[in-house]
KEKE-3310 file (N, C-alpha, C; in steps of 0.2 Angstrom, whole numbers, plus 5000, padded with zeros to 4 digits):
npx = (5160:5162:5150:5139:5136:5132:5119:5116:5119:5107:5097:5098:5100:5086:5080:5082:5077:5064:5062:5066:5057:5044:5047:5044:5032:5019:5011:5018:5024:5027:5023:5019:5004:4997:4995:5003:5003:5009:5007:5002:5002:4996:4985:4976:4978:4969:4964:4963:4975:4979:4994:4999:5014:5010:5007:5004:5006:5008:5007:4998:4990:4977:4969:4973:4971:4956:4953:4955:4950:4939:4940:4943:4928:4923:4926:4930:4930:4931:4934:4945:4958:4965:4980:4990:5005:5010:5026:5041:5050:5051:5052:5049:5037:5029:5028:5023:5018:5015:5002:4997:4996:4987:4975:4974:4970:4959:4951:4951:4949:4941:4947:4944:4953:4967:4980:4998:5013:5023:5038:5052:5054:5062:5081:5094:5088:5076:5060:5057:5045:5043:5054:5055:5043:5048:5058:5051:5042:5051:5052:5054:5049:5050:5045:5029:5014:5018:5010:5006:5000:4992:4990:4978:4985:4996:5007:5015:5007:5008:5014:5012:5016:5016:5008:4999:4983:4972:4960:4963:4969:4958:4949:4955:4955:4943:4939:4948:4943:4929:4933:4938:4925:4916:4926:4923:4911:4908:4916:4907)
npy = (5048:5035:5031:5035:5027:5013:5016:5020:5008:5000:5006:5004:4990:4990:4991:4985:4973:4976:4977:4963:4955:4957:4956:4941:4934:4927:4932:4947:4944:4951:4943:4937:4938:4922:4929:4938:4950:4962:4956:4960:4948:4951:4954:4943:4940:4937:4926:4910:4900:4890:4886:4877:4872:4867:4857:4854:4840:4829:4813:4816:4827:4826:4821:4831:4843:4844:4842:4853:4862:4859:4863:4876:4880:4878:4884:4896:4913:4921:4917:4909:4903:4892:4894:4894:4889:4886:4874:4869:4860:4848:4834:4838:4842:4853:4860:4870:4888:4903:4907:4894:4887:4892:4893:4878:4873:4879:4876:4862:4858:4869:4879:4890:4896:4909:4910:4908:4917:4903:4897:4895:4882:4876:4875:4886:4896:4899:4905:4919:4919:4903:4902:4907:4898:4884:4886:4891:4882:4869:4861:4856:4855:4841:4836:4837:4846:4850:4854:4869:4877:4889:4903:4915:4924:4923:4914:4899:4883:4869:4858:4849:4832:4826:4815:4813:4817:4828:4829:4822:4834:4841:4843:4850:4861:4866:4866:4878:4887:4887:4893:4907:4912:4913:4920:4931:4934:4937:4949:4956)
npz = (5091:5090:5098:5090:5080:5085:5086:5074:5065:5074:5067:5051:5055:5058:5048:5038:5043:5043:5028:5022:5031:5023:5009:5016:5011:5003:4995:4990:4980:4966:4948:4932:4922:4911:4898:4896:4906:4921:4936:4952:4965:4975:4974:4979:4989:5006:5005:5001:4992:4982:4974:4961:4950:4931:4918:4899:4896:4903:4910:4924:4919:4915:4926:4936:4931:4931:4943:4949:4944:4945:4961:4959:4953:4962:4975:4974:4966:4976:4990:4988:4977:4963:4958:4944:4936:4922:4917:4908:4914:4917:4910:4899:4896:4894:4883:4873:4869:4878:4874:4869:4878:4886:4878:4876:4890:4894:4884:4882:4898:4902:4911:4924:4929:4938:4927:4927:4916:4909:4919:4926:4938:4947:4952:4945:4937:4944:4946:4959:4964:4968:4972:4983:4989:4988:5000:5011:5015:5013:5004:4985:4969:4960:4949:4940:4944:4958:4976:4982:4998:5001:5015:5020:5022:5016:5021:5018:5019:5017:5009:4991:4982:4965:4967:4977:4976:4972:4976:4989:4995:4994:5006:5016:5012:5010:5026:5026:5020:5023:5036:5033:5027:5038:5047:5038:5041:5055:5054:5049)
capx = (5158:5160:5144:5135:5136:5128:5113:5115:5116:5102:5093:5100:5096:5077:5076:5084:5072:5057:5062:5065:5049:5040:5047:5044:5025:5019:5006:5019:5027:5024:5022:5017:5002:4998:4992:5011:5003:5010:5001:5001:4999:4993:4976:4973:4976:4963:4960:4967:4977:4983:5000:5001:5016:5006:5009:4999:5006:5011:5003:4997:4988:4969:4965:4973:4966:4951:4951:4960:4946:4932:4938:4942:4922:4916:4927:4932:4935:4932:4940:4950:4961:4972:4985:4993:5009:5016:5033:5043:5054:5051:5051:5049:5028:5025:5032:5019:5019:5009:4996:4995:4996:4982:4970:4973:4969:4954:4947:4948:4948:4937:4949:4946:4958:4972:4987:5003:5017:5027:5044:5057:5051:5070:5089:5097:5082:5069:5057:5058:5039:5044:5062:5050:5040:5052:5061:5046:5040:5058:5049:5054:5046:5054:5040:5026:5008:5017:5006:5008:4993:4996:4984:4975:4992:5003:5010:5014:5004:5009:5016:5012:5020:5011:5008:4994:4978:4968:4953:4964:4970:4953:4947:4959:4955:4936:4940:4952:4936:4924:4935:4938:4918:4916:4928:4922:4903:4910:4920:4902)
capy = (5045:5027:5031:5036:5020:5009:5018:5020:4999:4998:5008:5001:4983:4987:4994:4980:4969:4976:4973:4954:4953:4960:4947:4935:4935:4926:4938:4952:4947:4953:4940:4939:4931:4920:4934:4945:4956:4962:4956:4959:4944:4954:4953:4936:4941:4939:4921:4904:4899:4881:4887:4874:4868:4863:4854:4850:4835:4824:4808:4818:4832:4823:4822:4837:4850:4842:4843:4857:4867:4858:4865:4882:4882:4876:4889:4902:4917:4926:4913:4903:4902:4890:4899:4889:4890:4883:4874:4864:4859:4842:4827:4843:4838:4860:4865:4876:4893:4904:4908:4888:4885:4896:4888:4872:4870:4881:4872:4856:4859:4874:4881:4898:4900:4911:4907:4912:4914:4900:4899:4889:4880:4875:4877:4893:4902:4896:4912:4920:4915:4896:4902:4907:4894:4881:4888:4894:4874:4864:4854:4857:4850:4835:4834:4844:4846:4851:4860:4872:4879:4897:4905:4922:4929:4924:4908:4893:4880:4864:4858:4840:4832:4825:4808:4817:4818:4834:4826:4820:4838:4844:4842:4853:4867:4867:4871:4885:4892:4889:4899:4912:4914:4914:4926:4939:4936:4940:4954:4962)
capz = (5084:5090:5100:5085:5075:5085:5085:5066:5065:5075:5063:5047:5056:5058:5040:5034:5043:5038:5022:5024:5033:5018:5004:5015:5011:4994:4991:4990:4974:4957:4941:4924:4918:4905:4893:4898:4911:4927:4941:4959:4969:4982:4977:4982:5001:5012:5002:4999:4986:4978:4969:4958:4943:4928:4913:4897:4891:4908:4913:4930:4917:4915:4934:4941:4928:4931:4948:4952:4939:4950:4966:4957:4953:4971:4979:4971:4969:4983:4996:4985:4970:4960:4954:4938:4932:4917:4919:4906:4916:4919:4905:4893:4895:4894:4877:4871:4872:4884:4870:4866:4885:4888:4872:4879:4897:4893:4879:4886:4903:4905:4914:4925:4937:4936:4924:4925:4911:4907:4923:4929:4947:4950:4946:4947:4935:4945:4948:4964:4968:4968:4977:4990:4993:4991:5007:5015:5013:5014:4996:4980:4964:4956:4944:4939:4948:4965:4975:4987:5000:5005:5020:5019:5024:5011:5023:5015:5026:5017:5000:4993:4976:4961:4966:4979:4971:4974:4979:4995:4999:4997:5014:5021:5006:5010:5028:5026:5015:5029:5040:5030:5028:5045:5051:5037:5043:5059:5054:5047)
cpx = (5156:5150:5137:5133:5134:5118:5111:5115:5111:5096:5093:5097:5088:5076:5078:5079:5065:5057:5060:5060:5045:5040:5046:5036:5025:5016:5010:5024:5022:5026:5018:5013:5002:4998:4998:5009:5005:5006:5003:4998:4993:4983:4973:4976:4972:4959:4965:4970:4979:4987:5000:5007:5012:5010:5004:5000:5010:5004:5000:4988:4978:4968:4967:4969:4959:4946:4952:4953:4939:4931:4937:4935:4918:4919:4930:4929:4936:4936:4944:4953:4965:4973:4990:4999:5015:5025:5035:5050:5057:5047:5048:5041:5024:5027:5030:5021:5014:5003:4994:4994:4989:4973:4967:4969:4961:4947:4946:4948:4943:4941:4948:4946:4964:4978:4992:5007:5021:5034:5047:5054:5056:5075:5089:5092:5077:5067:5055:5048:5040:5050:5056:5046:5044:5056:5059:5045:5045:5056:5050:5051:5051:5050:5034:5018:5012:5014:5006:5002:4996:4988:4982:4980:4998:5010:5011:5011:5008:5010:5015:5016:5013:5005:5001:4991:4976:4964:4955:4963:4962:4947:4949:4958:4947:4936:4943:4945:4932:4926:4936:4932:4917:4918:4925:4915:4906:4911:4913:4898)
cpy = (5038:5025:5030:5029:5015:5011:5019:5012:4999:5000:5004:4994:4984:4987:4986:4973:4967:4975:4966:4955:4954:4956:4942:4932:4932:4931:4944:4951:4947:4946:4941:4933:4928:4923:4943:4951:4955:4961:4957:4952:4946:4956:4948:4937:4942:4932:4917:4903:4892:4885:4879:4876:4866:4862:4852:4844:4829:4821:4810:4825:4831:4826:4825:4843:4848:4845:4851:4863:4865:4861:4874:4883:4881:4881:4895:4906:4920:4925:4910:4903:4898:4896:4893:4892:4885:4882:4869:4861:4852:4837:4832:4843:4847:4864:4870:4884:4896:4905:4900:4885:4888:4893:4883:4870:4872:4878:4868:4855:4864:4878:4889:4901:4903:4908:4911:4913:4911:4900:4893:4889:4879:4876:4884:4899:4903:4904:4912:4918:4907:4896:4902:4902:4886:4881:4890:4886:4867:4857:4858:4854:4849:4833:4839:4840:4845:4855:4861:4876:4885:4901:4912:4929:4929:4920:4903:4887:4872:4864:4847:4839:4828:4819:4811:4820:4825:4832:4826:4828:4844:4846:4850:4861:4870:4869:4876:4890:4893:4893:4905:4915:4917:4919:4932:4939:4939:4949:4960:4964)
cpz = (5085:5095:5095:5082:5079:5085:5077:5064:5065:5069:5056:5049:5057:5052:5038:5038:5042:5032:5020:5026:5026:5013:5007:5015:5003:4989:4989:4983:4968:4950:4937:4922:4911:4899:4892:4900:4917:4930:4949:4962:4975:4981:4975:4989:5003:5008:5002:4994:4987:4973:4967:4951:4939:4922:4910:4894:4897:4910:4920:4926:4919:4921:4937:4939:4931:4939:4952:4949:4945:4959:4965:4959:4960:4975:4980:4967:4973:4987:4996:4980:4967:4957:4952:4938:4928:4919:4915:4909:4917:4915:4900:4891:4897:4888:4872:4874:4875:4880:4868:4874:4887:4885:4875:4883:4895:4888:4881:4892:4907:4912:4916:4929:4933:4933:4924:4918:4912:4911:4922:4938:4950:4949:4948:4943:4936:4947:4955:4970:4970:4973:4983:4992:4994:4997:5011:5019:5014:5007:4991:4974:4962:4952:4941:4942:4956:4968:4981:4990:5003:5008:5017:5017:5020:5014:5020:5020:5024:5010:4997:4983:4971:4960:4974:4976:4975:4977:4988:5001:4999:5005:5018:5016:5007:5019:5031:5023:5021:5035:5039:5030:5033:5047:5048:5040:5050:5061:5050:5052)
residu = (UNK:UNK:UNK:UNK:UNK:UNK:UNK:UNK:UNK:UNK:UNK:UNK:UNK:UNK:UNK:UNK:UNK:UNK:UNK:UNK:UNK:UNK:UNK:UNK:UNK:UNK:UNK:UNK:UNK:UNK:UNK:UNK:UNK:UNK:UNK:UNK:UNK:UNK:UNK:UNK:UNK:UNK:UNK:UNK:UNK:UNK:UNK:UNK:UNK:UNK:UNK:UNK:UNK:UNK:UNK:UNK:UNK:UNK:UNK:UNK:UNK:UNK:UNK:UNK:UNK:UNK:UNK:UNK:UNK:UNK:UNK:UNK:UNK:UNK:UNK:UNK:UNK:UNK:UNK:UNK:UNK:UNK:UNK:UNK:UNK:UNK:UNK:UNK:UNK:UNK:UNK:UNK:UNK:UNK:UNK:UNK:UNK:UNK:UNK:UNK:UNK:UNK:UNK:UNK:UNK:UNK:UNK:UNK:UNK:UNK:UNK:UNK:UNK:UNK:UNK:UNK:UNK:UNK:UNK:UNK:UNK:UNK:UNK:UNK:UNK:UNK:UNK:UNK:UNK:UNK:UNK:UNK:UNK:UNK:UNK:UNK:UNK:UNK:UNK:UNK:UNK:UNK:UNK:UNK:UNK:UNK:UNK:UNK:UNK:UNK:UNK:UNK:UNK:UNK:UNK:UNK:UNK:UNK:UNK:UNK:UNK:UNK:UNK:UNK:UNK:UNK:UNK:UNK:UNK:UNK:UNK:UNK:UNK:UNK:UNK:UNK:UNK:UNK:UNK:UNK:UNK:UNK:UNK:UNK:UNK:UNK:UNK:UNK)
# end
């Protein structure tokens, strides 16, 4: 019988690290957007994303929506997406709810990248997409407008905080896009 059980380990150890491997992907979890539907991340793989924390009422709000809306429109959606989410977390500057959060950015920003509903990005209720990339990334928000770059594969590449403009990490956003192109022209 003692023979048995390691070969029953072994198996238990793969299954249980196919697992793990599995969550450890951005694109593999499920959230709720601004509007209280289920969504799949999963269908933004095979594209970029900027995970962004947002806020409508922080002295960061103006020039990241703004920007953030202008790379939406230059490279998105097929190879790119912000992906928003509401967070009042920080200096209480998100206190609307997702239907006044939704109005907002939209109205006056022309917002139309994806929104999620309203989370916690840190502390013990933070949502498990935020868990993950804070310890994918080894950065946590300490403010709101942090933003997180995830590859085709649902990698975290790199996280920056709010005090980096978009503008800056534009560069590096346009050519992950032009690789992307690329490879799918290839792949025809």
């Amino acid at each position: 019988m003692l023979q048995m059980l390691p070969g029953a380990l072994a198996v238990l150890l793969t299954l249980f690290s196919l697992i793990e491997t599995k969550q450890k992907d951005f694109y593999t979890f499920k959230v709720v957007n601004i509007r209280g539907k289920l969504v799949s991340l999963e269908k933004y793989r095979g594209s970029a994303s900027l995970v962004v924390n947002v806020a409508s009422e922080c002295g960061f709000t103006e020039e990241h929506y703004g920007d953030l809306q202008q790379l939406q429109r230059d490279f998105g959606p097929y190879h790119f997406n912000v992906l928003a989410f509401p967070c009042n977390q920080f200096g209480q500057q998100e206190p609307g709810s997702d239907k006044e959060i939704d109005s907002f950015v939209r109205r006056v920003y022309g917002v139309s990248f994806p929104l999620f509903s309203k989370i916690a990005v840190v502390g013990t209720g933070a949502n498990n997409v935020y868990k993950y990339l804070v310890e994918s990334s080894g950065n946590e928000p300490d403010w709101n407008f942090w933003k997180y770059l995830i590859d085709v594969n649902g990698k975290v590449l790199d996280a920056w905080g709010p005090k980096v403009p978009v503008k800056e990490i534009r560069p590096k956003i346009a050519e992950m896009v032009r690789q992307i192109i690329l490879k799918k022209k290839v792949e025809l």
